[in-house]
Z-matrix of the N, CA and C atoms (Angstrom, degrees):
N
C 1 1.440
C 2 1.519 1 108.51
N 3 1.314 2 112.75 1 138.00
C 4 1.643 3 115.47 2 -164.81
C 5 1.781 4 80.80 3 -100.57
N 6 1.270 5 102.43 4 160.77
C 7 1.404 6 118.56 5 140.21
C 8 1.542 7 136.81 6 -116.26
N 9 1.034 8 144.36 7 -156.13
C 10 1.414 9 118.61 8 -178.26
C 11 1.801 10 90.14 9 -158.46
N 12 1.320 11 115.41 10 144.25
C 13 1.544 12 121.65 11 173.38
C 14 2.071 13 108.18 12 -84.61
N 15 1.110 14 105.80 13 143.91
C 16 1.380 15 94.54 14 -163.93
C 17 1.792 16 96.17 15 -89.49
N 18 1.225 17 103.21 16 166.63
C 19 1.542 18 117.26 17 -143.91
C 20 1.477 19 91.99 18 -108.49
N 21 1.465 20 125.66 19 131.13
C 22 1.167 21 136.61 20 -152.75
C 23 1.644 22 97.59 21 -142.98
N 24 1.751 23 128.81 22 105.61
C 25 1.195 24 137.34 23 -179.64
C 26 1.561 25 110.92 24 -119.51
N 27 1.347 26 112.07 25 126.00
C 28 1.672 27 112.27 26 -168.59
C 29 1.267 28 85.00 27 -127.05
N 30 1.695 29 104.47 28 160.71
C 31 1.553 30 107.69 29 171.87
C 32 1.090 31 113.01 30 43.32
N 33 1.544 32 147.66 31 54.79
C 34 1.566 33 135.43 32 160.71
C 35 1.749 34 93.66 33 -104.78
N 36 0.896 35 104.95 34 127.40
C 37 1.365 36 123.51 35 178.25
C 38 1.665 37 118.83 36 -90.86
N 39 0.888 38 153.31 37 123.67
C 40 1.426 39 152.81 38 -162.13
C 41 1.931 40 102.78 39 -116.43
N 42 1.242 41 94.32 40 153.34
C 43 1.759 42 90.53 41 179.46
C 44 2.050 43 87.28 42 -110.19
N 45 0.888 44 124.65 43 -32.44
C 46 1.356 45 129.55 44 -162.24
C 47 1.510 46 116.99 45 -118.80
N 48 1.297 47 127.51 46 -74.64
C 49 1.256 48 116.50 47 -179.82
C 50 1.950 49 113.50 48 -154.63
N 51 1.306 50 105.78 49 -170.98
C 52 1.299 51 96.55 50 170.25
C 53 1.702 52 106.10 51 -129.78
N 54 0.637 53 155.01 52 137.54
C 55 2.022 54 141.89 53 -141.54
C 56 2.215 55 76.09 54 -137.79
N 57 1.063 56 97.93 55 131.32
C 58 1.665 57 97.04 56 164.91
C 59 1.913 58 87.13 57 -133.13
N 60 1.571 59 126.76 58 120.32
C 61 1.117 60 132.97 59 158.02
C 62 1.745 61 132.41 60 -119.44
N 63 1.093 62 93.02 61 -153.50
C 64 2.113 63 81.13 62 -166.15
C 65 1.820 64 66.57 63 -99.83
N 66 1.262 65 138.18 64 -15.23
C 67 1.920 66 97.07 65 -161.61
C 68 1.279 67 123.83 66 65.01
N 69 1.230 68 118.39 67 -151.94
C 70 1.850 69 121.22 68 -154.33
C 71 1.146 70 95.85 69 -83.61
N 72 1.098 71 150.69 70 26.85
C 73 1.730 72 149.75 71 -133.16
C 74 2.035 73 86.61 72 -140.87
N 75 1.497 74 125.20 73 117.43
C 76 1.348 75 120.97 74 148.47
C 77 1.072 76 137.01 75 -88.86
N 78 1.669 77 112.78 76 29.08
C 79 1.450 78 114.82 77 143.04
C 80 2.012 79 113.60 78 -97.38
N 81 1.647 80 84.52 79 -177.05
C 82 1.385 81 112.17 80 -175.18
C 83 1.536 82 99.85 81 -69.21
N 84 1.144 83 126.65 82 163.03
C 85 1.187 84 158.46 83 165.67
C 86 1.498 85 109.79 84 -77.50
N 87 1.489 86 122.51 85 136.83
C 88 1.650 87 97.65 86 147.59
C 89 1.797 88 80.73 87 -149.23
N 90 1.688 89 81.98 88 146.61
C 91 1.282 90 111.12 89 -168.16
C 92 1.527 91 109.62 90 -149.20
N 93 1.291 92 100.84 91 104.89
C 94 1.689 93 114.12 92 -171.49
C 95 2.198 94 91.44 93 -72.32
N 96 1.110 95 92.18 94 140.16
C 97 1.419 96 103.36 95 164.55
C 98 1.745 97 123.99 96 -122.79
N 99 1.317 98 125.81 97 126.40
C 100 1.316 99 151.70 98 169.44
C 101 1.162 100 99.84 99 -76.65
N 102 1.756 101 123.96 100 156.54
C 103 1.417 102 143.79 101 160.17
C 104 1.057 103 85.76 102 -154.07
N 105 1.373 104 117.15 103 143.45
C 106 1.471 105 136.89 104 -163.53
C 107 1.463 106 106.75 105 -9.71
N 108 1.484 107 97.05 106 76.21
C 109 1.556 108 117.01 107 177.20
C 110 1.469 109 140.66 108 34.72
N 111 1.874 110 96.82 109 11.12
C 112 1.628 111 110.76 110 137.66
C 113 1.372 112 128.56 111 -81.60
N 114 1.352 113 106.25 112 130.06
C 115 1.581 114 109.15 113 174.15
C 116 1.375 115 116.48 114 -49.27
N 117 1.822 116 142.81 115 136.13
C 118 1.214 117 104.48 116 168.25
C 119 1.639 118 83.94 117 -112.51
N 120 1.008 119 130.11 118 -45.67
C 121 1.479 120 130.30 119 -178.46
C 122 1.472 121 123.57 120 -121.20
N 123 1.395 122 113.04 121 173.23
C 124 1.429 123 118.40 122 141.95
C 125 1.549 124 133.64 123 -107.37
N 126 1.234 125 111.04 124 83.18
C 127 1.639 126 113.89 125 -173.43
C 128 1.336 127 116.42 126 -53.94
N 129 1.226 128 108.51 127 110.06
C 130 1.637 129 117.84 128 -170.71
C 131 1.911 130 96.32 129 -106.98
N 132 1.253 131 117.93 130 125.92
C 133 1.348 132 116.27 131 -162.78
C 134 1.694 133 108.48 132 170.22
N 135 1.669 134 115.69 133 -177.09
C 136 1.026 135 105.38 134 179.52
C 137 2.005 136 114.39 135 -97.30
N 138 1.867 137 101.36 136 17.78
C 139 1.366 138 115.86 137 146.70
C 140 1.655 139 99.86 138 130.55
N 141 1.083 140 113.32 139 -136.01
C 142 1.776 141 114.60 140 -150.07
C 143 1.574 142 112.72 141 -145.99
N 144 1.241 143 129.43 142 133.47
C 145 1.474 144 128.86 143 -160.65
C 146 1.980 145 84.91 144 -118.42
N 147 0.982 146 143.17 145 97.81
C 148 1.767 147 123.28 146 138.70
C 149 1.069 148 117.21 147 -85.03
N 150 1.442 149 108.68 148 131.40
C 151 1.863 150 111.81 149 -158.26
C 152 1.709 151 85.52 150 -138.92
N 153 1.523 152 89.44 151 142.23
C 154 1.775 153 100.76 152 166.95
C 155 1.496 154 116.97 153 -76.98
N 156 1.363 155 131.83 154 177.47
C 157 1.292 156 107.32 155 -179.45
C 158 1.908 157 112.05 156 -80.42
N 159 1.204 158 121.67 157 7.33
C 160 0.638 159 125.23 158 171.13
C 161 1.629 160 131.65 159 -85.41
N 162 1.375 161 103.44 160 -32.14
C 163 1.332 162 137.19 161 148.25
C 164 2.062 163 122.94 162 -56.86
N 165 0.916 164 83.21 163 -25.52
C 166 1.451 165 105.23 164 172.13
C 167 1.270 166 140.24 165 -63.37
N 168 1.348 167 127.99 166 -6.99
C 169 1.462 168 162.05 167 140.33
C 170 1.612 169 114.54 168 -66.68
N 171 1.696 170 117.97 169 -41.41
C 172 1.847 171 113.09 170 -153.14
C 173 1.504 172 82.38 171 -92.97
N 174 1.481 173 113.52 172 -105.35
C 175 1.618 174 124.94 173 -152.33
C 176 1.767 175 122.30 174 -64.60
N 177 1.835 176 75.12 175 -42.27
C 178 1.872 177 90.11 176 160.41
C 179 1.603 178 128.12 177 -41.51
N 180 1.296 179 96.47 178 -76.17
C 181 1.237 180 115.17 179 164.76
C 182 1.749 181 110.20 180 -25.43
N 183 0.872 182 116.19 181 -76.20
C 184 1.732 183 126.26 182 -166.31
C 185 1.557 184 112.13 183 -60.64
N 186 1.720 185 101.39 184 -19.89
C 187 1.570 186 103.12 185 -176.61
C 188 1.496 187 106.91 186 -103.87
N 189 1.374 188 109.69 187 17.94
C 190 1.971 189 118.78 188 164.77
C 191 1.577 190 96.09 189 103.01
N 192 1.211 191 111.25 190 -30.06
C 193 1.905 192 105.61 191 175.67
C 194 1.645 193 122.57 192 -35.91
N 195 1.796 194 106.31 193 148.00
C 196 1.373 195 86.68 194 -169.38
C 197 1.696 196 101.91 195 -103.70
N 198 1.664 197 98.74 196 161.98
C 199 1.432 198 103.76 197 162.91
C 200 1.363 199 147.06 198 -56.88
N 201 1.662 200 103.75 199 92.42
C 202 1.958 201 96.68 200 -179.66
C 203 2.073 202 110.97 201 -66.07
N 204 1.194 203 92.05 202 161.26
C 205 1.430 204 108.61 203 151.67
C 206 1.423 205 123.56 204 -54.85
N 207 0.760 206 150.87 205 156.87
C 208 1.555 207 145.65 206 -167.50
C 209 1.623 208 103.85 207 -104.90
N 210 1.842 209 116.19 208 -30.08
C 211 1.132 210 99.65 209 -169.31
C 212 1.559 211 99.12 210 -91.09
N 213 1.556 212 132.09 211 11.12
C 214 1.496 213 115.54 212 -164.17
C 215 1.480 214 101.35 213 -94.60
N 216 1.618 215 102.38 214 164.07
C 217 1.462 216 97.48 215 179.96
C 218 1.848 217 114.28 216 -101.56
N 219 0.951 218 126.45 217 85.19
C 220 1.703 219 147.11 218 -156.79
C 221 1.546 220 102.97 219 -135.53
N 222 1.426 221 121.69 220 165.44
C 223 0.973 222 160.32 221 132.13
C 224 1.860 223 144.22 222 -128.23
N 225 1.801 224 90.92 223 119.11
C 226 1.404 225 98.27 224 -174.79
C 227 1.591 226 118.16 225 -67.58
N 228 1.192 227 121.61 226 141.24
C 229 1.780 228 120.57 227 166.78
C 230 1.486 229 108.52 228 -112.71
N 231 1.292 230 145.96 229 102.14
C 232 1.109 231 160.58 230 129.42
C 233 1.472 232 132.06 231 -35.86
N 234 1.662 233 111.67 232 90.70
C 235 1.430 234 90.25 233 164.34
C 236 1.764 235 124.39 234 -77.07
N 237 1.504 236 91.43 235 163.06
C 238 1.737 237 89.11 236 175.23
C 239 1.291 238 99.79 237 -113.26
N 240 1.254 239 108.18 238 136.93
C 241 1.413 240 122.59 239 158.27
C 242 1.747 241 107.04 240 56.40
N 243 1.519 242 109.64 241 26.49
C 244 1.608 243 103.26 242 -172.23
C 245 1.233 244 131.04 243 -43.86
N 246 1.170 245 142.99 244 170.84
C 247 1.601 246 148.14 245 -160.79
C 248 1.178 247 107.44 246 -129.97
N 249 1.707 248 114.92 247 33.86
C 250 1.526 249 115.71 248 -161.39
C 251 1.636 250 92.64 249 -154.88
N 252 1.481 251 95.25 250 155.24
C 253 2.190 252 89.35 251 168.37
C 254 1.514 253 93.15 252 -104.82
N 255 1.546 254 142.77 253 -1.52
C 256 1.033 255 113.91 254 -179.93
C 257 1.565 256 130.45 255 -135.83
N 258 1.660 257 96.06 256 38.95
C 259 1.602 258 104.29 257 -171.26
C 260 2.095 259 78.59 258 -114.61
N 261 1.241 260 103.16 259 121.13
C 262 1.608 261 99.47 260 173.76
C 263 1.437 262 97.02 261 -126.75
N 264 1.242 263 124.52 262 -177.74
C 265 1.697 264 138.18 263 157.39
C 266 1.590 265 115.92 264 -25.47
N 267 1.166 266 97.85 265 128.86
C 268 1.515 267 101.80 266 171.88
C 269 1.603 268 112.14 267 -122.57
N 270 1.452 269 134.98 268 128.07
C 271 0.939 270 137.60 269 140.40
C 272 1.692 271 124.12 270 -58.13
N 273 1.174 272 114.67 271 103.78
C 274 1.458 273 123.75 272 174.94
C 275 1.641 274 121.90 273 -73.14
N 276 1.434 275 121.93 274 138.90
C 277 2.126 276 106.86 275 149.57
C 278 2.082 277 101.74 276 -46.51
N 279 1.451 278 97.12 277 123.99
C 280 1.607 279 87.46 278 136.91
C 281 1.740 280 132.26 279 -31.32
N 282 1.168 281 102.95 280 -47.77
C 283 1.941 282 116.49 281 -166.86
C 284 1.456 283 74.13 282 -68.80
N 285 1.077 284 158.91 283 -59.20
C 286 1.849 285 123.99 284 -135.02
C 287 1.249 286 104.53 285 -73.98
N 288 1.362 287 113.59 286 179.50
C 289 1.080 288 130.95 287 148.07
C 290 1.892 289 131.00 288 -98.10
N 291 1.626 290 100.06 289 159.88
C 292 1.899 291 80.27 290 177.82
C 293 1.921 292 80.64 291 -135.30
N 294 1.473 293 85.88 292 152.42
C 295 1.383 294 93.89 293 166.69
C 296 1.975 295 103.38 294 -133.92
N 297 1.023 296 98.47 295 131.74
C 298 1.343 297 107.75 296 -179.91
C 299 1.410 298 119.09 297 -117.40
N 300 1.551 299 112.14 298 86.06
C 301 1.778 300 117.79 299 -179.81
C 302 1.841 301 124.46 300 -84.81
N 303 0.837 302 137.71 301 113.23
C 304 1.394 303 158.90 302 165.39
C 305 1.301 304 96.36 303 -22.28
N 306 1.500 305 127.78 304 115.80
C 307 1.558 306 106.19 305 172.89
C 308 1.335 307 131.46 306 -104.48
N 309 0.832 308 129.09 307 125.88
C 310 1.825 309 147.08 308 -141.07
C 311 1.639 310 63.17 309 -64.92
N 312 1.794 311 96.73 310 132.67
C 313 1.688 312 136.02 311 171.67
C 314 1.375 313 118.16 312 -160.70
N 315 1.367 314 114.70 313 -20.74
C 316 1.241 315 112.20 314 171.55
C 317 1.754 316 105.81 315 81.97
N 318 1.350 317 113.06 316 -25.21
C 319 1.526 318 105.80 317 171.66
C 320 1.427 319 126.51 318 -102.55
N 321 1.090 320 164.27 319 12.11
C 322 1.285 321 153.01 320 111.71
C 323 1.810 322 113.84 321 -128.43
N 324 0.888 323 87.89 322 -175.61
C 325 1.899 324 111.47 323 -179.98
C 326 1.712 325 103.99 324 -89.64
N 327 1.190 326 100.05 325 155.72
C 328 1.748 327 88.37 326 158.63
C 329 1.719 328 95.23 327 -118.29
N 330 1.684 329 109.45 328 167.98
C 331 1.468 330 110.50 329 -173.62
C 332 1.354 331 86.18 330 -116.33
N 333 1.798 332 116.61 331 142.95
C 334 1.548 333 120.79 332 161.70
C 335 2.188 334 101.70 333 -101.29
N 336 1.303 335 95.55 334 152.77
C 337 1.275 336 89.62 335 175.53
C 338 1.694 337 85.47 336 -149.51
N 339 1.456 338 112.90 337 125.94
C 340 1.340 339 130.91 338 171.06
C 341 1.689 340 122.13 339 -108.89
N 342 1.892 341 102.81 340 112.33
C 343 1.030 342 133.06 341 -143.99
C 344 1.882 343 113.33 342 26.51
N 345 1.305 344 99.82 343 78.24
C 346 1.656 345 106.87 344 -168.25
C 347 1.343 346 144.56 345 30.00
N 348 1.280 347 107.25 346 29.41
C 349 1.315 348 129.21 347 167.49
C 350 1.811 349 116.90 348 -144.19
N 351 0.941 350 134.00 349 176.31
C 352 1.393 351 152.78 350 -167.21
C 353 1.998 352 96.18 351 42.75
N 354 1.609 353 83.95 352 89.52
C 355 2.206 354 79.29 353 172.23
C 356 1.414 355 93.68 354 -91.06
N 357 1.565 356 93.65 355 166.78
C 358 1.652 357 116.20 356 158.08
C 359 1.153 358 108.45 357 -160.08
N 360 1.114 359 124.77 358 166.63
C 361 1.146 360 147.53 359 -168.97
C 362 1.697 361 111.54 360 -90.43
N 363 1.453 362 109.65 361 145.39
C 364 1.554 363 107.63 362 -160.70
C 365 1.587 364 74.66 363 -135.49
N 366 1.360 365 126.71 364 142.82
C 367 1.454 366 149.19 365 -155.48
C 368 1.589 367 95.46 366 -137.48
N 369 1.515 368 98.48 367 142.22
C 370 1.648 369 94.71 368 156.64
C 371 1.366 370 127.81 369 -40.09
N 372 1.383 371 109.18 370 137.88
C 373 1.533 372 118.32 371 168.01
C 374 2.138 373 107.48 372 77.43
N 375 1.174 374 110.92 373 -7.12
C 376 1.049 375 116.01 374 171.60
C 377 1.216 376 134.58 375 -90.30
N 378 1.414 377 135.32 376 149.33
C 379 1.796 378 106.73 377 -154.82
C 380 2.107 379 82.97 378 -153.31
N 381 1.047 380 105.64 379 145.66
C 382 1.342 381 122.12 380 161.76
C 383 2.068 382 112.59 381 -101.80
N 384 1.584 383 117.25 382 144.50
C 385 1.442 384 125.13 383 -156.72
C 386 1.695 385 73.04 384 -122.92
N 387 1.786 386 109.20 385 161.32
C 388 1.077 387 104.34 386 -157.23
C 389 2.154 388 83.39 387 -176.90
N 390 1.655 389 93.15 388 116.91
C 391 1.789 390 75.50 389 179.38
C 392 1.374 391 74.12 390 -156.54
N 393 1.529 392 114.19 391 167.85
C 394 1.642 393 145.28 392 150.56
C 395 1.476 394 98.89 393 -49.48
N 396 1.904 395 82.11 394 140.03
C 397 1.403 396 106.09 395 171.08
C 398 1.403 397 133.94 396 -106.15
């Protein structure tokens, strides 16, 4: 049995977004979400788009998110495919923070993919932090 060291990313900077999804997995996602380290939900869905406003045109866009300005300082939160009628798009401050934790279910992983390349794997109880630069 392997084990694996858990994966620790500082300073990665994104031009577009950060996509956290369920991956090859045909269940739902659930993914508790933080804003400056209040819970506001658990997004149960096929996962979560935060896009800069620059980002805000590609994946955003297609997953119902709305269009920022490019020069404002914001962040969009996108659900995908939610399992709810009343968790929709959020326009964020740039200044916050989001923390997005995996919620121990025992049935799948969620996958992060930053601006659509470099995936990894998000494990129960594990959460990726995520703010303006």
């Amino acid at each position: 049995m392997s084990t694996s060291e858990p994966l620790t990313l500082k300073d990665v900077h994104c031009v577009n977004e950060v996509v956290i999804d369920r991956g090859p997995s045909p269940y739902t996602v659930q993914l508790d979400v933080y804003i400056d380290e209040n819970r506001i939900t658990c997004a149960v869905g096929d996962g979560l788009v935060i896009a800069t406003p620059t980002g805000s045109t590609a994946y955003n866009l297609a997953a119902g998110g709305s269009i920022l300005e490019t020069n404002t300082h914001c962040i969009c939160l996108t659900p995908l495919a939610p399992h709810s009628l009343s968790f929709r798009p959020i326009i964020l401050p740039g200044s916050c923070s989001i923390r997005i934790e995996k919620v121990r279910d025992g049935r799948n992983s969620g996958w992060v993919a930053l601006d659509g390349a470099n995936r990894f794997r998000l494990a129960d109880g594990e959460s990726i932090c995520i703010s303006g630069s």
